[in-house]
N, C-alpha and C positions, 0 to 999 in steps of 0.2 A: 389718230389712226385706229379703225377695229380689228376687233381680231377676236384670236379663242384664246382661253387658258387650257391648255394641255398636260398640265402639269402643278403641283402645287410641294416644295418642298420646305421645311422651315420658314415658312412665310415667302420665300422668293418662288414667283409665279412665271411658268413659259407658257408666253405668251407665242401663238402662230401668227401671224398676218400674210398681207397679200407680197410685204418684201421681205419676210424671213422670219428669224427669231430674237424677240426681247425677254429678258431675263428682269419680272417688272416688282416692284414692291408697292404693296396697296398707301391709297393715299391715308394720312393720317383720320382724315370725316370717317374711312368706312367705322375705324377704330370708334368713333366717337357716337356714332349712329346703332353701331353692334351691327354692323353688317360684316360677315367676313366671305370674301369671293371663295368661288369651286369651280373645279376644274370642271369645263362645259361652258362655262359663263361668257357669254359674247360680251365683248368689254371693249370701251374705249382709252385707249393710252394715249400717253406723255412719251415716244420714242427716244426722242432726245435726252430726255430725263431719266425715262424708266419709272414711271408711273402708270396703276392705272388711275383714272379717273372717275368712270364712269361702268357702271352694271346696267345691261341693258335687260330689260322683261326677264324672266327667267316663264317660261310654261311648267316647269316644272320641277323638282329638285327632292333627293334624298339625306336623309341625316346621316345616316352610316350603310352603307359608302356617299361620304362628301362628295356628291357630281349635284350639277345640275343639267337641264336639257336634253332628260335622255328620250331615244325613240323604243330602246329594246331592252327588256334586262335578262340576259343569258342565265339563269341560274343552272347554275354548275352542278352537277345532283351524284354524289360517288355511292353508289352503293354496296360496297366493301370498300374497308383499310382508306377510311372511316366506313363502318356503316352508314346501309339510307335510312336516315330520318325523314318521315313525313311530315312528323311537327312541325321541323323547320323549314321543308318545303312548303307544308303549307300558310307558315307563318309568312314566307317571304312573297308568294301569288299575293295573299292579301295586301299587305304594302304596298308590291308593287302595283297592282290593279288601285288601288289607294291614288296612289301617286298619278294616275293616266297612262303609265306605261305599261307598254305589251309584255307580259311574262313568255318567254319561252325555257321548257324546263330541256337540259343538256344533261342525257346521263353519260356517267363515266366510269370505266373499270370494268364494264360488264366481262372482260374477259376472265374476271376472279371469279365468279359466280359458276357455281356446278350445276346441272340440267333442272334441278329441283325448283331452285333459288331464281334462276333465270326466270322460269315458266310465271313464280309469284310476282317476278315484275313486270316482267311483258303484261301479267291481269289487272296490276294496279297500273300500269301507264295505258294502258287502252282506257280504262275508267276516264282517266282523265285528258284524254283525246277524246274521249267521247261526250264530255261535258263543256269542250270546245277550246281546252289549252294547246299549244303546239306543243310538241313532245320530236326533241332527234335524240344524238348521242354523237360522241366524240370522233368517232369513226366517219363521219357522214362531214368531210369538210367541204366539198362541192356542196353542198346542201347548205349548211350551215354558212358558205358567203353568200347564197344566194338571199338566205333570211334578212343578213344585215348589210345585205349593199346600200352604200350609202344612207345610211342611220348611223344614229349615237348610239351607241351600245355599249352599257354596264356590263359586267361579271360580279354574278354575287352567290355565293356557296362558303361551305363552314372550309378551315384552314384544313387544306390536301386533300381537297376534291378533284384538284386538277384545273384550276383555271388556268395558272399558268403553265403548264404543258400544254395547254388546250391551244394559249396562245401564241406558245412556239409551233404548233402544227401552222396555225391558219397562216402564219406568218417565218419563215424557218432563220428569217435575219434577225428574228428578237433576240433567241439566245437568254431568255430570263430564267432565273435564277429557281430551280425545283429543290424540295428538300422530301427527302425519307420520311414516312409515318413514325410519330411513336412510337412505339408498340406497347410502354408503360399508360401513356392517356388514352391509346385508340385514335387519335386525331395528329395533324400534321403539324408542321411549325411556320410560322409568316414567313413566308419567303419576301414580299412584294411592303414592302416599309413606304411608299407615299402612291396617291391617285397619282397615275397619267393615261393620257389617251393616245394609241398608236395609229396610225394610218394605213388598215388595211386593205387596198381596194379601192378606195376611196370610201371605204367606211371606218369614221372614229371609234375606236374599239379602247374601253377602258380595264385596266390591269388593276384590282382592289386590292388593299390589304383584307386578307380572310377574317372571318369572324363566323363565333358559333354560333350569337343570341342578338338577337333583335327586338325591339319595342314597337307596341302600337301607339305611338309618340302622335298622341293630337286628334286619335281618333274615336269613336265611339262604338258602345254596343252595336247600333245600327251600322256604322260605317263598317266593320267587320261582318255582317251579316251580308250586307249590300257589295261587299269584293269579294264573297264567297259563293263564284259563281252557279252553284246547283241551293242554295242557300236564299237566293235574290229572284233565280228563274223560275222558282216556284212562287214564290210568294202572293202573286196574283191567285194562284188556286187556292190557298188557305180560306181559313173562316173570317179571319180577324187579319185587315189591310196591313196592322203595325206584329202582324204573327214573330215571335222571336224563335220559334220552333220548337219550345223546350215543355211549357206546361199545359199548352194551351188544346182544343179539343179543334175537331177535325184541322188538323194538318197536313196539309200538303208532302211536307218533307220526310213527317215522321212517319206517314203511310209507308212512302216511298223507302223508305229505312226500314221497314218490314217486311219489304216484299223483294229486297237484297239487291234494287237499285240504285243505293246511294252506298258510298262506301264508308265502313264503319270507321274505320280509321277517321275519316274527313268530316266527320259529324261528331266524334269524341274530341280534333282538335278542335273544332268550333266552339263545343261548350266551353273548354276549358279558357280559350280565349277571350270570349263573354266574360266566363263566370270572371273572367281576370282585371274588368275593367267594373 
């Protein structure tokens, strides 16, 4: 029988189908292959046994957060209690753009922010609506089911940005589990201890455990350049087809970086990224 993995805890996998739910343990080959299933994975089981058997295609799949087949990935963006980081905003666009999936950035908290603070964000998320990422905010839940109706949607933001409050809004039957910020680290604590995917809407909506730091796991100079998208959309304008933006003479970008339409934030984490691989 097929089905989805929805859930992965201890190695015992819930599994959905079209007659309910199996609680499935991977066959011993995946063990032996080095394959290990994730939650997304359209799979084939053993019902009677509680096997899976079989992984069907995957399109496409992330290291951390463990899912595979997703169509959206929420990043959760808190800009107070934790501070926004754009490093890691924009470390996580790249990835996910990496990976084929649609970034949408979700800010949260803006009610902390004083008139000053706000005005600097509203400038930096225009920027980046205006270079073609979707940008809402936690507030806007009509909106935000409309983005992922019927899609597989990830949540991926550092620990107490809010995703899962986010996902008691969209959803008020979850009830999952929020914890207080530090105030000694500045960042929040894991609430959310395994992948599952919930059924919002009819959209599968996945609940992460938080994390602050991510890798560019498998990718290159180039391939970060090429998901950095004002980084790629120029590129045809440069002097030099393989331009990396950094030494080279007439560039595109770094024009553009001087005449204050490229934001400098997103061109200092670029290098740093490069310079990183």
């Amino acid at each position: 029988m097929e089905g989805i993995i929805i859930k992965n805890e201890s190695n015992n996998y819930t599994v959905r189908t079209s007659k309910g739910i199996n609680i499935c343990k991977p066959r011993g080959k995946f063990r032996l292959d080095k394959i290990t299933p994730l939650v997304g994975d359209d799979v084939i089981i053993d019902e009677d046994n509680n096997y899976i058997l079989d992984i069907k295609p995957r399109k496409n799949s992330l290291i951390r957060p463990q899912i595979a087949n997703v169509d959206i990935a929420l990043i959760v963006t808190s800009v107070k209690e934790p501070n926004f980081d754009c490093n890691l905003l924009d470390k996580l666009l790249t990835i996910i753009s990496y990976n084929n999936i649609e970034p949408v950035i979700c800010l949260t908290k803006l009610d902390l922010l004083n008139n000053i603070e706000r005005k600097e964000i509203d400038k930096i998320m225009d920027y980046y609506q205006k270079i073609g990422y979707i940008v809402t905010n936690n507030e806007r839940i009509k909106e935000i089911k409309k983005i992922i109706k019927n899609k597989v949607i990830v949540f991926a933001g550092q620990s107490g940005s809010g995703k899962s409050s986010l996902l008691n809004k969209l959803d008020k039957n979850l009830s999952l589990e929020t914890n207080e910020i530090s105030k000694a680290l500045g960042r929040g604590k894991h609430t959310t201890r395994c992948t599952t995917l919930y059924d919002i809407d009819g959209a599968l909506v996945a609940d992460t455990p938080g994390f602050s730091s991510v890798d560019f796991l498998g990718m290159t100079k180039e391939d970060i350049r090429d998901n950095m998208k004002e980084m790629f959309d120029n590129l045809d304008s440069c002097k030099y087809r393989d331009c990396m933006h950094i030494k080279e003479d007439d560039c595109r970008v770094k024009k553009l970086l001087s005449e204050g339409k490229i934001l400098l934030s997103r061109y200092e984490n670029y290098k740093k990224f490069i310079g990183g691989k």
